[in-house]
N, C-alpha and C positions, 0 to 999 in steps of 0.2 A: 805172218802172211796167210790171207786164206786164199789160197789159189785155187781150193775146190769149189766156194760158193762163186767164185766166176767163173770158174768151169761150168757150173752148173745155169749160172743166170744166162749164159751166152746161149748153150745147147736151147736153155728154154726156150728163149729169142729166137732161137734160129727153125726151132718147132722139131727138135732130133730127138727122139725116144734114145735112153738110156742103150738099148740093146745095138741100133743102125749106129750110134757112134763108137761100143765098144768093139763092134764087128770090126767095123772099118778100121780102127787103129788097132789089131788085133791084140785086143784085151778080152778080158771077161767081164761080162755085166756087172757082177758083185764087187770086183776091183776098181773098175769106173766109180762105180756107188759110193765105196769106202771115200774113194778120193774126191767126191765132190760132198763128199760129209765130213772132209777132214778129217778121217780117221787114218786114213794110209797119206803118204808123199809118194808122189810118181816119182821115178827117176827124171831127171834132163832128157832124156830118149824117149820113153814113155810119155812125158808131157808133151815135146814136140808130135808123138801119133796123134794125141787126143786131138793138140789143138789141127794138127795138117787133117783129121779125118770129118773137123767140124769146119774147115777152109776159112780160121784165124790164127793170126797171126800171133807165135807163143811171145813173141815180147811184150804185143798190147797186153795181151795175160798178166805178165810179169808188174810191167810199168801200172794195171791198175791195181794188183797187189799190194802195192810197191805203195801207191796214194789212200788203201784206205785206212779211213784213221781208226786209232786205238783209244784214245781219248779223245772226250769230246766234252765240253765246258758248255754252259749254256750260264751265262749272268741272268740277271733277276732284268736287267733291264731287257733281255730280249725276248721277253713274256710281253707279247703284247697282246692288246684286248681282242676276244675269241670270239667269233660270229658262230654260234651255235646253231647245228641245222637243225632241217625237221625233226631226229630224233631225241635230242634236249642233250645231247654228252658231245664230247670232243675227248680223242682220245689222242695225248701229245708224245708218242717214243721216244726216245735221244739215240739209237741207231737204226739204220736200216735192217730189213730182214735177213741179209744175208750175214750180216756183221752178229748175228746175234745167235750165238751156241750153247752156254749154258746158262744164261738166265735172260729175261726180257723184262724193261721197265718200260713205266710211263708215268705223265703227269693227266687225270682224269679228273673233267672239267662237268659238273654235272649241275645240271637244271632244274630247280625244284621241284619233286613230283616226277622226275624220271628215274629210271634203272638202267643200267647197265648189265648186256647180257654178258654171260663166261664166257671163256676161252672155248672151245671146241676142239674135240680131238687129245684134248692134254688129262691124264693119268699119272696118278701120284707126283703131281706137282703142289712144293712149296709155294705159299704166295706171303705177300707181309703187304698191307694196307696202312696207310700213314694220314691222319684227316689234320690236311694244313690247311685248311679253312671251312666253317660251316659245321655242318654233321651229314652221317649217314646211317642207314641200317644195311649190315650184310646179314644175308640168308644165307646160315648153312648148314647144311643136313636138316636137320627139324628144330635148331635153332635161330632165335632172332638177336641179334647186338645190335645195340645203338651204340655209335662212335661218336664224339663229339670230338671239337676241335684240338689236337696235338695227342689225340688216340693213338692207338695203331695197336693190330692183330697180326699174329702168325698162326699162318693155320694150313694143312693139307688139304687142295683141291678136291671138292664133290661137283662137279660141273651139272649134272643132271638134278642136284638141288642147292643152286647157289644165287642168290643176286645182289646187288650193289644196287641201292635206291638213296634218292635224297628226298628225306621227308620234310626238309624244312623249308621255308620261306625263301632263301635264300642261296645264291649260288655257291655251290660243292665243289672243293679242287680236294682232289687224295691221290698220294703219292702211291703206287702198285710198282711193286717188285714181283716175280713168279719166275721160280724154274722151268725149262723147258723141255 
């Protein structure tokens, strides 16, 4: 259960800075922080402060713990066809943000002639690129790869010189793995 990334989503919700709700349930800010990073477990006691100091109720806490999923299946049939916006990519996750602790995927839908910018903020992160259909070129550091179709790279993030372009004719889907 992650009890901390809804602790976390709700305070955001509710617009409480980290400090006005560890006050209020007399914690400390860093303890709060732990526990909505899932690094520490509150006590039963301690979790009723957080939630009585952000004025919800720790069962709804509990019960959406409780429903989020750990697996998630996506069949091939419920790929359906991708209205591509103005910037030429789609980019398709399989969890929400908050569900996602140490690694993040997606399914990346690209437009011939477009790029895909990097991650931001992310620091010696692993990535793995998987070209199921099409090709692509990644830039990284001062090199160029072309990937063709059933490719795939491992490689440590340079985000300051990286990109994901499709140079071809045709529409790009590449499977992206990255630690977080």
């Amino acid at each position: 259960m992650n009890i901390g990334s809804i602790l976390r989503q709700k305070r955001k919700e509710l617009k409480l800075t980290l400090k006005a709700v560890a006050e209020k349930a007399s914690i400390s800010e860093g303890f709060l922080s732990q526990v909505e990073n899932d690094v520490s477990s509150p006590s039963v006691d301690t979790l009723f402060k957080i939630c009585a100091a952000m004025e919800v109720e720790a069962g709804d806490v509990l019960n959406l713990a409780k429903q989020q999923e750990g697996l998630i299946v996506i069949r091939k049939t419920d790929w359906k066809d991708v209205e591509l916006p103005h910037t030429g990519f789609v980019t398709r996750r399989f969890f929400p943000p908050e569900n996602r602790k140490i690694i993040d995927s997606a399914v990346l839908v690209i437009e011939p002639g477009r790029s895909i910018p990097t991650r931001k903020n992310i620091k010696n992160s692993q990535e793995v690129l998987c070209v199921l259909k099409g090709s692509i070129e990644l830039v990284h550091s001062n090199e160029t790869i072309p990937l063709l179709e059933g490719d795939s790279v491992h490689y440590y993030s340079t985000p300051e010189k990286e990109m994901i372009t499709n140079k071809s004719k045709r529409l790009s889907v590449v499977l992206w793995v990255g630690t977080i």
